[in-house]
ZAMARGU-4260 file (C-alpha; in steps of 0.2 Angstrom, whole numbers, plus 5000, padded with zeros to 4 digits):
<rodrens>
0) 4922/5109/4977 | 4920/5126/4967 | 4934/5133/4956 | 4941/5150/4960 | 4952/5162/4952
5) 4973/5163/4960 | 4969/5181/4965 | 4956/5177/4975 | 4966/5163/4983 | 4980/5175/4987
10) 4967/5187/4996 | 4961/5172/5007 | 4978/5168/5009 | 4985/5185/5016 | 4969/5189/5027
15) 4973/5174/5034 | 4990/5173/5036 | 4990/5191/5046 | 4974/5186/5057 | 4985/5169/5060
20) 4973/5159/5056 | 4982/5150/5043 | 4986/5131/5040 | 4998/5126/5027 | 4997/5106/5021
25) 5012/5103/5012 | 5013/5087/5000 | 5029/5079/4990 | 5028/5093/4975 | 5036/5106/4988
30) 5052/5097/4989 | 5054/5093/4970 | 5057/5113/4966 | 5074/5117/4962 | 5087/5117/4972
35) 5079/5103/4980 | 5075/5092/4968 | 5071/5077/4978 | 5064/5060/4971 | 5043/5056/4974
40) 5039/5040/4979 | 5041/5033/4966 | 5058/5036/4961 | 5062/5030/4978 | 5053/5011/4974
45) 5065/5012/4958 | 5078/5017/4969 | 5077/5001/4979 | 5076/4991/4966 | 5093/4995/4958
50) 5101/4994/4976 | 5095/4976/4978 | 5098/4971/4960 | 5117/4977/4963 | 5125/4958/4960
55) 5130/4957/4943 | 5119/4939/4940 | 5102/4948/4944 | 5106/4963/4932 | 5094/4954/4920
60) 5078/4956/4932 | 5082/4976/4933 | 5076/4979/4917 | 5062/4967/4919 | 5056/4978/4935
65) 5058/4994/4931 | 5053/4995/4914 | 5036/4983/4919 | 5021/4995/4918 | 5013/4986/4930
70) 5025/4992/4941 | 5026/5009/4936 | 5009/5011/4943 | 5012/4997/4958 | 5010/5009/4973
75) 5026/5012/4982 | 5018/5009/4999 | 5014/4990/4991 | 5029/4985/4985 | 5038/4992/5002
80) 5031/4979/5011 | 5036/4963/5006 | 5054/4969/5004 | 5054/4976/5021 | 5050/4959/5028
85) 5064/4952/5021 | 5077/4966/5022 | 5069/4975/5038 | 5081/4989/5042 | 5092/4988/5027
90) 5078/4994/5016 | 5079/5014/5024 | 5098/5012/5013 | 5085/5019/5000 | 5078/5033/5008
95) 5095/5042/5013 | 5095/5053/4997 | 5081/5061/5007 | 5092/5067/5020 | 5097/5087/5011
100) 5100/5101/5016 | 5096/5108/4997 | 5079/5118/5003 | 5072/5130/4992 | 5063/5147/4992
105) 5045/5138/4997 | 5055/5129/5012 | 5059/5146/5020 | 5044/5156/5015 | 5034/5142/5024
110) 5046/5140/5040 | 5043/5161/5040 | 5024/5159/5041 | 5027/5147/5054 | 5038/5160/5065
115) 5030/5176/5060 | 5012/5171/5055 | 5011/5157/5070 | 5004/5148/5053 | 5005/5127/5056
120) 5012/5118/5044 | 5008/5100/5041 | 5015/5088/5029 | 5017/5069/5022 | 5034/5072/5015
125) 5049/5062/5024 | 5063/5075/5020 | 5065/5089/5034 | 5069/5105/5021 | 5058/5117/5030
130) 5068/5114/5048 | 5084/5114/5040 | 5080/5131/5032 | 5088/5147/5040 | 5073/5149/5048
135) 5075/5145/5066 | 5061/5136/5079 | 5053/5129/5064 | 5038/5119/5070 | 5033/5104/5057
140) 5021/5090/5058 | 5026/5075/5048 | 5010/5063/5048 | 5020/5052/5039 | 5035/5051/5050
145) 5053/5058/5045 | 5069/5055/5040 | 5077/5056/5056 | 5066/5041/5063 | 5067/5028/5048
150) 5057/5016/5058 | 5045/5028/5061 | 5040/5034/5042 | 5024/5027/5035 | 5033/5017/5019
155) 5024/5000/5021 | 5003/4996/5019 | 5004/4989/5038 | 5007/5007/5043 | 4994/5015/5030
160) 4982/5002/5035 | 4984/5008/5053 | 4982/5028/5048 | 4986/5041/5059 | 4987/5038/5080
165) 4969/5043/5086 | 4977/5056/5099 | 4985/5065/5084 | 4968/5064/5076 | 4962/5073/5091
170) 4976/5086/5092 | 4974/5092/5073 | 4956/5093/5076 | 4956/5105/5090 | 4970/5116/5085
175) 4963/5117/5066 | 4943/5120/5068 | 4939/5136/5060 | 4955/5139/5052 | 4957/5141/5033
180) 4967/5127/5025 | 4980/5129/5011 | 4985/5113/5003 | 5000/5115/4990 | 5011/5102/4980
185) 4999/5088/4987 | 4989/5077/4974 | 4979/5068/4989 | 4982/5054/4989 | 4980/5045/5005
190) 4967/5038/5014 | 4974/5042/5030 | 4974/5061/5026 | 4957/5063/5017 | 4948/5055/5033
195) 4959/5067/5045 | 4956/5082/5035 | 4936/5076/5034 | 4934/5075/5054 | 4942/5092/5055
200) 4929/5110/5054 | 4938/5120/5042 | 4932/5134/5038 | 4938/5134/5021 | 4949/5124/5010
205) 4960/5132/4999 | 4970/5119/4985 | 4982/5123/4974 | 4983/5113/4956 | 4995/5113/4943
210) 4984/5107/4931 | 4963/5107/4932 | 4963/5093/4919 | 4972/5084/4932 | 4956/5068/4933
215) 4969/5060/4948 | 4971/5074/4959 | 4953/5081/4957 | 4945/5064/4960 | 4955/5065/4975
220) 4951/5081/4982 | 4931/5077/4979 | 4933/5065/4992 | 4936/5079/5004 | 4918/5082/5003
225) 4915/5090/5022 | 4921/5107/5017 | 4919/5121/5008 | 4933/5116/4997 | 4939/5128/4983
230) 4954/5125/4969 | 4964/5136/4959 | 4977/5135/4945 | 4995/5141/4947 | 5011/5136/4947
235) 5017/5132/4966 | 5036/5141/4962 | 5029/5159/4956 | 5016/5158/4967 | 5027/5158/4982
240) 5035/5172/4973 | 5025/5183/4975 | 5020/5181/4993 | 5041/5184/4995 | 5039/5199/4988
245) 5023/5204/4994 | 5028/5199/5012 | 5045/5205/5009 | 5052/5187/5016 | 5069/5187/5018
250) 5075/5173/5006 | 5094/5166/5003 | 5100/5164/4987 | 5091/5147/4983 | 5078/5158/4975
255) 5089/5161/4961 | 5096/5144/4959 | 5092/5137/4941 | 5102/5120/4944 | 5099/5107/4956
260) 5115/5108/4969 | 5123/5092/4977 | 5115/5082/4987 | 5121/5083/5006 | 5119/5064/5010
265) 5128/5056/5024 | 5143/5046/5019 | 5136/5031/5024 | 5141/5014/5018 | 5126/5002/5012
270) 5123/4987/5021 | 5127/4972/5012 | 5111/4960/5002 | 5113/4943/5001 | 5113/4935/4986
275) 5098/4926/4994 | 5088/4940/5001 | 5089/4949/4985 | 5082/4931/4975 | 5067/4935/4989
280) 5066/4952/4984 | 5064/4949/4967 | 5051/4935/4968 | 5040/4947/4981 | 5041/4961/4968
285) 5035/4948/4953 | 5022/4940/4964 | 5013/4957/4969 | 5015/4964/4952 | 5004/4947/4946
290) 5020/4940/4937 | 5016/4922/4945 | 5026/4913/4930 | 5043/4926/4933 | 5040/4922/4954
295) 5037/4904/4950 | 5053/4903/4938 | 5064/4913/4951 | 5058/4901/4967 | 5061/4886/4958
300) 5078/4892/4953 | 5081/4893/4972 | 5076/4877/4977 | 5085/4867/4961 | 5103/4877/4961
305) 5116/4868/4971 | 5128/4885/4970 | 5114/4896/4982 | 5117/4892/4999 | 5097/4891/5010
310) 5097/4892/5027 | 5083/4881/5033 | 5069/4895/5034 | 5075/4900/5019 | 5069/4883/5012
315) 5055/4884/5020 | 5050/4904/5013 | 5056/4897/4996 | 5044/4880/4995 | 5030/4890/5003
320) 5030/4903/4990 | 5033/4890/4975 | 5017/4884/4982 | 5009/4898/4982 | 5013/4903/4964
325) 5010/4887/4957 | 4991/4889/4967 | 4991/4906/4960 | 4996/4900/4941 | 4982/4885/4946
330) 4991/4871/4935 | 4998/4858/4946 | 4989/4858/4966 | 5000/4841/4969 | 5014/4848/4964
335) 5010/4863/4976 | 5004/4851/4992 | 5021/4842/4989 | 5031/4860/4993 | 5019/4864/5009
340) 5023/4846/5016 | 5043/4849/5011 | 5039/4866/5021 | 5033/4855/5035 | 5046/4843/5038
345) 5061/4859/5038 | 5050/4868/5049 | 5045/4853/5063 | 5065/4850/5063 | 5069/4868/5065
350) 5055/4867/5080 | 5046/4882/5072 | 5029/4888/5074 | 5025/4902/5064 | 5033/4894/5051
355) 5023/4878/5053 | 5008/4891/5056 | 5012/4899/5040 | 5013/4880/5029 | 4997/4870/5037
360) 4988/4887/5032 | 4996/4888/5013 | 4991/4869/5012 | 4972/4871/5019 | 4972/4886/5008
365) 4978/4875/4993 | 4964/4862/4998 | 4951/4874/4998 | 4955/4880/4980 | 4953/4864/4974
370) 4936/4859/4975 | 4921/4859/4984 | 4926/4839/4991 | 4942/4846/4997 | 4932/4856/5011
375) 4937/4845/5026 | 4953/4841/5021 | 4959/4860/5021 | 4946/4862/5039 | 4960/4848/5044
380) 4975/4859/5039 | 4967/4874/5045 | 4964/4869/5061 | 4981/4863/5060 | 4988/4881/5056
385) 4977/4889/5072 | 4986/4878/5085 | 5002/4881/5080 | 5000/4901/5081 | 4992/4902/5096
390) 5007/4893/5103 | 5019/4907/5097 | 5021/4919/5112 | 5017/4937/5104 | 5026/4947/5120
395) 5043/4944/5115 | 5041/4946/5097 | 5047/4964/5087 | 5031/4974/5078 | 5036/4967/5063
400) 5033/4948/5067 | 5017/4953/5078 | 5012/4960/5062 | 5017/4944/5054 | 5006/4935/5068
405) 4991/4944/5068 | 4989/4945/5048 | 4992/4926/5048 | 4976/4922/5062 | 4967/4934/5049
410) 4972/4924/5035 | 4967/4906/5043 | 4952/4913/5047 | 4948/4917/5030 | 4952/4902/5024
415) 4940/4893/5037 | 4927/4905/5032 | 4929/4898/5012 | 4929/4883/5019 | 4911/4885/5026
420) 4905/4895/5009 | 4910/4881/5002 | 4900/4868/5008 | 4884/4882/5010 | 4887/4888/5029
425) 4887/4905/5024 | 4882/4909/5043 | 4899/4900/5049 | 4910/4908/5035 | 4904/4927/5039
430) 4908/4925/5058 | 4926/4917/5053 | 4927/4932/5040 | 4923/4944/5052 | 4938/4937/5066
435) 4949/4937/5050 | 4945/4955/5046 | 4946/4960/5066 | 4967/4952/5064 | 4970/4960/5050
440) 4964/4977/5056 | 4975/4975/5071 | 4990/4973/5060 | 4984/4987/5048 | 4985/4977/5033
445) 4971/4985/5023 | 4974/4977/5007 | 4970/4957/5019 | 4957/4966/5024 | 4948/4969/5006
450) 4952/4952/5003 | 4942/4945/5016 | 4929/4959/5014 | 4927/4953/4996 | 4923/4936/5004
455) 4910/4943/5016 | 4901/4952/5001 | 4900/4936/4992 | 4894/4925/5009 | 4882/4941/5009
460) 4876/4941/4991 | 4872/4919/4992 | 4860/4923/5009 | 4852/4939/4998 | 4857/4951/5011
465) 4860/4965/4998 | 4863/4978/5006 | 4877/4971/5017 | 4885/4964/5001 | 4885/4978/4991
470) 4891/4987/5005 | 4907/4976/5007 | 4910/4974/4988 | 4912/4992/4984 | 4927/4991/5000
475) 4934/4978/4993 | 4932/4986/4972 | 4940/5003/4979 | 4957/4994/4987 | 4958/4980/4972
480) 4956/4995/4960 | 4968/5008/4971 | 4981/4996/4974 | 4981/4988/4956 | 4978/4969/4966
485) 4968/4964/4948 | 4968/4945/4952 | 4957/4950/4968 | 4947/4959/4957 | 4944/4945/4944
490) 4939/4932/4956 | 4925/4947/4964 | 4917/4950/4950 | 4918/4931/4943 | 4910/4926/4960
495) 4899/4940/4959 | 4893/4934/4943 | 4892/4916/4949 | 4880/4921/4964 | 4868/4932/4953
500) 4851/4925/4954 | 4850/4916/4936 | 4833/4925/4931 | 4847/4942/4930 | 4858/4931/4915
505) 4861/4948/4908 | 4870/4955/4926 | 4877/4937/4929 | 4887/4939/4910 | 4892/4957/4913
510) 4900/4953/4930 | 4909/4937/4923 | 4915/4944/4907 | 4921/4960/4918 | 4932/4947/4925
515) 4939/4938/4912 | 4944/4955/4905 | 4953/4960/4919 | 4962/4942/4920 | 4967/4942/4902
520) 4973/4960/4905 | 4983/4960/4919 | 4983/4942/4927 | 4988/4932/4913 | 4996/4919/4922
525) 4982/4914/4930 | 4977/4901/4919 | 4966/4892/4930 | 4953/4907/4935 | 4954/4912/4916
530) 4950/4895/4911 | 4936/4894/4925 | 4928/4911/4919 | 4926/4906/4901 | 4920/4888/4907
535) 4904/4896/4918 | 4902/4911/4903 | 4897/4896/4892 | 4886/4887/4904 | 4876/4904/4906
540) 4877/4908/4886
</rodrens>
């Protein structure tokens, strides 16, 4: 990555642009420029939140949410993803202040350069500003997916963690070798993109910053390291200016609009949220944020209050996830094994598989947390948990649930493979790490995978294989660390610390006080592992 100047960059951009050999990638930052004013990610995660947290009981948790800095920083794509698997479609209600026809100046300059330059343009943004432009037979890509296909826009971490459709891949790279790049309004942050734009023979890449103290966005363009990559400094509004000018682009008068317009939205009436569902909502939002004690106190709440009306599978959701708070928190596994086998009974009397699936998992999984002894116990409810899911027919199921499925085999198979570290089969548990990782790949779930991954580093690391080890670890560090998952992180680097040969004591106490650090930090609820840390930090001192 060099720096160069904006005239420069302007020069590249205009040889270009008349040799059409142009390629614009357009990023969020476009569509927050007056008129258009539209909300980043972000904003739309709050959004959600204040549309589930409607009911006049829950207002208390509203605050909670969105004034918590963990999630502030919480990733939208994270946080999508469990809401989605309880509200499914309901969830796009969020998304509709997208639908605008408020475009600004940088929309029509960029659907001219399409029809006059033959210039691509590219984009992760939902919002279809640049087609709804004056500017006729507009030509966009949305990597992402759009606003006029909800189903189809990238919002959750099962669709990040499946990236972009290899015959898209293949398309972008032959129509883009050679070409010159122009990145604006893009800080570059997804995986996905920075692969894509990796595999692709650009001849150069041109990047435009606000800021070149930005650490974020520079971080992330360094990872487009294929490339002669060069960034400049201006601001994206003026900058477009002067190509209108220079170009003499026929603009409307949005270029001179100093306040943001109103929002064409569709008059659309929001679908109802149950009383219930939003309870789930809540719970999935504390549990991802780490907040084991808020999730635990909100599930419990469910289960004891006579006035909330559960379904049966609602039951079963609600003991399953007290369980696997209480697991989290570490303080009572009885208590937690009693809530699996409650899980149990609703779900043989409801005659439901995954669900079953799902509770002889979360109780092996509970059993293998406990101690060593407990190995053949959770092997039992493991194998248990496989039987029941390959009885569930896949064919007839919706994305969502085969998701579901998939992520599940993954996670059983995980749990075997701690089953086997456990008792010192370290061969056993990498081949059951490595079916888990395969499932969880299938259903994209990238964040499953780094929890498994982690596992494999450690199998790794106790057979001294290194290499592989390290190899898996910094996986694992780069997704606990991109996706804020700090309890994941803890327990790597306590495990790491643990399996350090003890002729290394100084490596073994900076792994294991790393840990406790990040616990006390931001996983404070997790009593037992904190407790656990300082307990092998003493035997080591």
């Amino acid at each position: 990555m060099k720096i160069i100047s904006s005239k420069s960059a302007k020069e590249i951009i205009t040889k270009e642009a008349n040799k059409k050999s142009l390629v614009f990638f357009v990023g969020a930052g476009v569509s927050k420029i007056l008129p258009s004013n539209l909300p980043l990610g972000n904003e739309i995660k709050n959004s959600i939140i204040k549309l589930i947290l409607r009911d006049k009981e829950l207002a208390i948790y509203k605050s909670r949410i969105l004034n918590s800095t963990k999630f502030k920083r919480a990733i939208p794509e994270l946080v999508f993803q469990p809401l989605y698997e309880t509200l499914e479609d309901k969830i796009f209600q969020a998304f509709e202040i997208l639908n605008s026809n408020n475009f600004n100046h940088i929309h029509e300059s960029l659907a001219w350069f399409n029809i006059n330059k033959k210039c691509s343009i590219y984009t992760t943004n939902f919002d279809m500003l640049i087609e709804n432009s004056p500017n006729t037979n507009v030509t966009v890509e949305h990597l992402h997916g759009a606003i006029n296909k909800p189903n189809e826009m990238t919002t959750r971490i099962y669709q990040v963690g499946r990236g972009i459709p290899r015959r898209e891949i293949n398309k972008f790279k032959k129509i883009n070798d050679s070409k010159i790049l122009c990145v604006i309004g893009y800080s570059g942050n997804d995986k996905d993109i920075a692969a894509l734009i990796n595999g692709t023979k650009f001849n150069t890449i041109l990047w435009l910053v606000k800021d070149l103290k930005d650490e974020w966005t520079i971080n992330n363009i360094n990872r487009i390291n294929n490339h002669n990559t060069c960034v400049f400094k201006n601001d994206l509004n003026y900058f477009f200016k002067d190509f209108i000018k220079q170009f003499k682009i026929p603009i409307t008068k949005s270029m001179q609009s100093t306040l943001p317009e109103k929002k064409v939205v569709p008059i659309k009436k929001y679908a109802p949220i149950s009383f219930v569902e939003a309870l789930r909502c809540i719970q999935s939002v504390f549990y991802i944020l780490g907040d084991y004690k808020e999730a635990l106190a909100i599930s419990s709440e469910a289960l004891k209050n006579k006035k909330i009306f559960l379904s049966p599978r609602d039951k079963i959701w609600f003991h399953q996830i007290t369980a696997d708070n209480i697991t989290c928190i570490g303080s009572d596994f009885s208590k937690a094994v009693k809530h699996i086998k409650h899980a149990i009974n609703i779900s043989i009397a409801e005659k439901s598989y995954l669900d079953l699936a799902e509770s002889y998992n979360a109780l092996g999984n509970i059993y293998v947390q406990r101690n060593k002894s407990d190995s053949k116990l959770a092997l039992d409810a493991l194998r248990q948990a496989k039987k029941y899911c390959q009885m569930i027919k896949t064919k007839a199921l919706s994305q969502l649930k085969r998701d579901q499925v998939n992520v599940l085999f993954g996670k059983i198979y995980n749990n075997i493979g701690l089953c086997y570290d456990n008792d010192s089969n370290y061969p056993k548990a990498i081949d059951s790490y490595q079916k888990s990782i395969a499932y969880k790949k299938t259903a994209g779930n990238i964040t499953a995978v780094a929890v498994t991954g982690a596992n494999l580093s450690l199998s790794y690391r106790s057979l001294n294989q290194n290499r592989k080890s390290n190899y898996w670890k910094q996986q694992a560090e780069e997704i606990f660390k991109l996706y804020g998952l700090f309890y994941r992180l803890g327990y790597l680097y306590r495990e790491f610390g643990i399996r350090t040969n003890d002729k290394y004591r100084t490596t073994r106490l900076k792994y294991l006080n790393e840990a406790l650090k990040i616990y006390t930090s931001n996983v404070p609820n997790a009593e037992f592992d904190i407790k656990l840390t300082l307990n092998y930090i003493q035997k080591v001192k």
